[in-house]
TORZAPA-276024 format. One record per residue: x, y, z of N, C-alpha, C in turn. Coordinates in steps of 0.1 Angstrom, whole numbers, plus 5000, padded with zeros to 4 digits. Layout:
TORZAPA-276024
XYZXYZXYZ;...
end
This chain:
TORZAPA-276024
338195305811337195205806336095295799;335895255782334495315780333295295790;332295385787331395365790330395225781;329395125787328495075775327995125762;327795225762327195325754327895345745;329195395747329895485739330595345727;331195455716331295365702332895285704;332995215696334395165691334995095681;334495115671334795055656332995145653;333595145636332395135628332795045617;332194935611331694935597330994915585;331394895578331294945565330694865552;329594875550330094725535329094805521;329794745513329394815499328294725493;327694645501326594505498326394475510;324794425509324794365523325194235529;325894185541326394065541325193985543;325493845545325093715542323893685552;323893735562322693745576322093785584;321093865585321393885593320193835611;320793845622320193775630319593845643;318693985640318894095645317594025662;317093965661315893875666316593845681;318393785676318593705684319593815702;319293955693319694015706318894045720;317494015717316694025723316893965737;317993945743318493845754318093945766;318293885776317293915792318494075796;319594025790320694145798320594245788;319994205773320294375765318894405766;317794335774316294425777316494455792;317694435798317894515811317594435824;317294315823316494245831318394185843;319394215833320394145842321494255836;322794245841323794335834324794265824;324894365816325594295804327194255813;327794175799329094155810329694315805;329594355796330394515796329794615808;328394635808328594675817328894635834;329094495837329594455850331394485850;331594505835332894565836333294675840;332494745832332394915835332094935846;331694865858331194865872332594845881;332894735877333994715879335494845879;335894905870336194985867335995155877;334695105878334495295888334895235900;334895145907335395125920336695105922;337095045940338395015939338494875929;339994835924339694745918340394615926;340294475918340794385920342294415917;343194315922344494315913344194275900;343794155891342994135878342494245874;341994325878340594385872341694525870;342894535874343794645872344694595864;344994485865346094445854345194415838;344294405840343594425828342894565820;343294685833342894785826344394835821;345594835829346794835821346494775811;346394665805346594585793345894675785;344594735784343294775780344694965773;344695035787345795125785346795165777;347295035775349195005769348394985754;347394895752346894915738346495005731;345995075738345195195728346895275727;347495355738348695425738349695375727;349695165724350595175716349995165700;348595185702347795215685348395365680;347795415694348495575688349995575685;350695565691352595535685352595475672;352195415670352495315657351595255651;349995255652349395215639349295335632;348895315618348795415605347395425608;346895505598345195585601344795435598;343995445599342795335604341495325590;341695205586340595265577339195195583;338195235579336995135582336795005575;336594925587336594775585335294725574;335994635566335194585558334994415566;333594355559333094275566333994125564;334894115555335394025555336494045568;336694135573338294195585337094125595;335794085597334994025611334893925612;335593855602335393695603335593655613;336693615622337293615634336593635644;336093715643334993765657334093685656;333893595666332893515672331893615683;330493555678329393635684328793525697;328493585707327493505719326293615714;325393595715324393685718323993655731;323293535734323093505746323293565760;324993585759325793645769326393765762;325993835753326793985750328193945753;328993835743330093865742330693895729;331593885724332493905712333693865711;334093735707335693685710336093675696;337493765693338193725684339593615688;339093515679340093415680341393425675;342193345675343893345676344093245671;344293145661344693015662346092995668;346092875673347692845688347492925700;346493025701346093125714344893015720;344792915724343692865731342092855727;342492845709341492905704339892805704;340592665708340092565708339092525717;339892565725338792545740338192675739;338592805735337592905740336192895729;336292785722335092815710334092645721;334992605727334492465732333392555746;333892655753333292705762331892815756;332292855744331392985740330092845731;330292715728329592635724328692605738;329292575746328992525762327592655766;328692765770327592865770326892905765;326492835749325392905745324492805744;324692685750323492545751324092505738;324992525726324992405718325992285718;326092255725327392115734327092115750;328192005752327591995766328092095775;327492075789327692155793329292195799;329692085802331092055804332092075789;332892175789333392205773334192105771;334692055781335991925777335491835769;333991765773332991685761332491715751;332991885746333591905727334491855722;334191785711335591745703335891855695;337091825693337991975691336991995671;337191905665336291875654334691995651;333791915665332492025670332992165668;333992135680334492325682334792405667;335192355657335492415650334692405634;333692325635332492285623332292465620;332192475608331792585600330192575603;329592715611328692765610327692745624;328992655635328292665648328792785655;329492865654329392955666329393055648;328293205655328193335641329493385643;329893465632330893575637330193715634;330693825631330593935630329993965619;331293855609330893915596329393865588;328693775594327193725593325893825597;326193915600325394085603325694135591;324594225593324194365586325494445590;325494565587326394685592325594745602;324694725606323894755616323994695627;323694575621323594475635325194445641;325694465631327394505636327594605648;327794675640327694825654326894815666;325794765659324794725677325494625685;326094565679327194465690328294525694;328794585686330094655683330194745701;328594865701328794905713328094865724;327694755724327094705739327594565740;328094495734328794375738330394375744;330794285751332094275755333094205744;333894305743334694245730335994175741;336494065735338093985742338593915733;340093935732340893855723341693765733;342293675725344093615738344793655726;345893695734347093685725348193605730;349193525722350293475726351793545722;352693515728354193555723354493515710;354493635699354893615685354993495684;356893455687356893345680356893235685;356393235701356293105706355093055694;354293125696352893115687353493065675;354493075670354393065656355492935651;356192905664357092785666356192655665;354992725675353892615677352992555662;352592645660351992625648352892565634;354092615636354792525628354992365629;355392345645355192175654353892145649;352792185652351192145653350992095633;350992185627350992185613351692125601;352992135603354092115597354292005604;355391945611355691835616354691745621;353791735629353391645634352091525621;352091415625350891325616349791395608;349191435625347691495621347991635614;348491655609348691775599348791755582;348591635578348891605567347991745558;347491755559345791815549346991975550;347592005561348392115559349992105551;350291955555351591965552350991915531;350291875525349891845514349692045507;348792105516348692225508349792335510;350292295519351692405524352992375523;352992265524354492205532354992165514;354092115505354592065491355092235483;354292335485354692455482355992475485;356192505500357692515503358792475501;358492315498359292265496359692275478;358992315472358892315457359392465453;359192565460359892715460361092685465;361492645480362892675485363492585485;363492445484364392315486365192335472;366492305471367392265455367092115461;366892045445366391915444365391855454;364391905458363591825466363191685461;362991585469362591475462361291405462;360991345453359291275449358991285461;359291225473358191225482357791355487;358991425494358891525499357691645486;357891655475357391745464355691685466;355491525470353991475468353191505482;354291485491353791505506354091635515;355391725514354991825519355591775537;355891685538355891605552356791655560;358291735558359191745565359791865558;359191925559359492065555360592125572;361292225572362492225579362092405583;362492405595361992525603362492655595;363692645594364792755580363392785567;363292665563362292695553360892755555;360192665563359292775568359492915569;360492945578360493115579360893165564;361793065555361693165543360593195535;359793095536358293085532357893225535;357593235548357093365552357393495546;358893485547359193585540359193655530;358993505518359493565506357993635500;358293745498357993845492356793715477;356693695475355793585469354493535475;354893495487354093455498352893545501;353393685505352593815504351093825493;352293845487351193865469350293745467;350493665470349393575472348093565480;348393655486346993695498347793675513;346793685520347293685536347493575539;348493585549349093475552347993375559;348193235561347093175566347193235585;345693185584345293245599346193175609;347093025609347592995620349393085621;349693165611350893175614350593365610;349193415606348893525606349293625618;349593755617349793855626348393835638;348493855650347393855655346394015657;347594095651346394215649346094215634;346394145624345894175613344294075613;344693965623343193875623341993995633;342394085643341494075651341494235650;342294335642342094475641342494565651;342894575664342594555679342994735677;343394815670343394975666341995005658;340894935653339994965648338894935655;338494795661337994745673338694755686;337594815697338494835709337794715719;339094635722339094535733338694545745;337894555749337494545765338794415776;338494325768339694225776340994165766;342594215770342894175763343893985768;343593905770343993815776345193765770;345993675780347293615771347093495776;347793455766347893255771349493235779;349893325784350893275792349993335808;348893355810348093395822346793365818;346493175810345593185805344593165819;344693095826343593045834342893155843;343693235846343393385856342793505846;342593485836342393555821340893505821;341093375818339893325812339093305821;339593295835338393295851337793435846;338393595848338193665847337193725836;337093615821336393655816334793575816;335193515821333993395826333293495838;334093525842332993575859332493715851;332793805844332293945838330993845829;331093675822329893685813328893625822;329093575835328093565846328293415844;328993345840329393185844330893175850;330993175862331693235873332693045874;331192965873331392785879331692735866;331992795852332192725837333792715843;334692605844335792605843336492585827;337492675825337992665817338992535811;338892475804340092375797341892405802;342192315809343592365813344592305805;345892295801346692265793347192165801;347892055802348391945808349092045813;349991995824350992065833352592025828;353192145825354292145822354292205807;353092245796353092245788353192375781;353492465789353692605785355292615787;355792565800357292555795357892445783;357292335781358092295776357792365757;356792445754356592555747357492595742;357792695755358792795753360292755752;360392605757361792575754361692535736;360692485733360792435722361092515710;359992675711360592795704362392815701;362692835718363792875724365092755711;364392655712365192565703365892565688;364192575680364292585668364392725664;364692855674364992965668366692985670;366792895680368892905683369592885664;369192795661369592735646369092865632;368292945637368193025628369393175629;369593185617370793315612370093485623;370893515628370393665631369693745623;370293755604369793805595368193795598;367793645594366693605592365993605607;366293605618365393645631365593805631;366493875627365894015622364494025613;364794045606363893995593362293945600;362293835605361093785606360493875622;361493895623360793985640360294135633;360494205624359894325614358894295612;358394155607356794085601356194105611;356494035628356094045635356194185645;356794295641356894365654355794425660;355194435654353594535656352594425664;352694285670352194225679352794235686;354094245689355294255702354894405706;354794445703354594635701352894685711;351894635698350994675706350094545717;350994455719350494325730351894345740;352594425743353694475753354094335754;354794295743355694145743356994225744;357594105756359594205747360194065743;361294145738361894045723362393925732;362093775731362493675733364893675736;364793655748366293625749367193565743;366393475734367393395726367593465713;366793575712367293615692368593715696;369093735686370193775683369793905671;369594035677368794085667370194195664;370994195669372294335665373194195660;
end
């Protein structure tokens, strides 16, 4: 475990960004009056530890070891790569979000904890949680006031299993009602590139676009050149850098509740309970993935597991039982 002090990302911008809010660090734990949660971490760390508090410094371990194996040099982050990073000042934290990683409730709790919702995060509507311009991120600083977070706040991401994550976000987006606004800007594309003959509705609505298709979306080399893929079906290290920014906590949503306790009691709200997922909802997840990836070609789950290997890789995922990758 770093020390508080010591650095872990720098960067960089060729203009200055859009805010900055240097006033608002002035909080009781970075004038010393209480301990930040990094350093209750780093406390944590010199002693014997918890089971948690060790299975998190493995996680912490396995990342950095698998940046070195396999990321390329590192360039310095420009300020558009901080969007993602959600700022507390309040509580010296730093969460980069995941969309399909629990991203919903953790912005409903970082709202809760910073006094702007209630105190109880369940009484955010998911709507609140995600209004442009209630919670800062990173990229709203200076390059100054960046780095000064950068080394004394507690950085934590979640991560999920590739493609459970990405089965999900297809269900959530693609298929279901409340996704229209996605299936109009996405789902009409797809179907307009990959379908022979698609028809008037499908080309005006976008509505039933088909899981095969989706993943050829992804793939095709078109998709790319168009910019980054959108954030819900994006790499989770290309949203959160996790080889250029170093994570203090790296959490999963298959250990969300023991994750998220853990990161609650380091920012000193020990009694904030976290949002739980109805019960049964992580298996029936994983069956669901498990489903709509049986119907896909080996070729093509080769293929799309290459897009994704570098989350399986440096988030110590192993390859789901059901692909067929030889």
């Amino acid at each position: 475990m770093r020390s508080p002090k010591a650095g872990r990302g720098t960067v960089r911008s060729s203009q200055p960004l859009s805010r900055d809010q240097s006033n608002a660090v002035g909080t009781s734990w970075f004038s010393g009056k209480r301990r930040s949660p990094l350093q209750t971490l780093y406390d944590l760390d010199q002693g014997p530890r918890s089971a948690l508090a060790e299975v998190h410094r493995q996680r912490r371990e396995l990342l950095r070891r698998a940046c070195g194996r396999h990321s390329r040099r590192q360039r310095l982050l420009r300020p558009e790569d901080l969007r993602h990073v959600l700022v507390d000042d309040a509580r010296g934290l730093l969460y980069c979000y995941v969309p399909k990683v629990a991203c919903t409730n953790w912005k409903r709790v970082l709202l809760a904890l910073g006094g702007r919702g209630p105190g109880d995060p369940r009484a955010i509507p998911a709507p609140a949680a995600h209004a442009p311009g209630r919670l800062p991120s990173l990229a709203d600083f200076s390059p100054a006031e960046v780095n000064r977070r950068l080394r004394t706040y507690l950085a934590f991401l979640f991560v999920r299993e590739p493609f459970e994550r990405l089965a999900s976000a297809y269900r959530n987006k693609l298929q279901q009602p409340w996704g229209a606004a996605f299936q109009r800007r996405f789902g009409t594309d797809i179907v307009r590139r990959l379908r022979p003959r698609p028809s008037p509705d499908a080309l005006a609505r976008g509505h039933d676009v088909r899981f095969a298709e989706f993943l050829a979306y992804l793939l095709d080399p078109r998709t790319r050149r168009d910019g980054p893929l959108n954030e819900h079906w994006e790499r989770a290290h290309a949203l959160c850098h996790p080889c250029s920014l170093r994570y203090d906590v790296v959490g999963k949503f298959e250990t969300l509740a023991e994750d998220a306790a853990f990161v609650l009691g380091l920012a000193g709200a020990p009694g904030l309970r976290f949002p739980e997922p109805p019960p049964g909802a992580r298996a029936a997840a994983r069956d669901r993935a498990e489903r709509l990836f049986r119907d896909i070609s080996p070729f093509y789950q080769r293929r799309l597991f290459g897009l994704y290997k570098m989350d399986f890789l440096l988030f110590n995922y192993s390859v789901p039982s059901y692909l067929r990758l030889r």
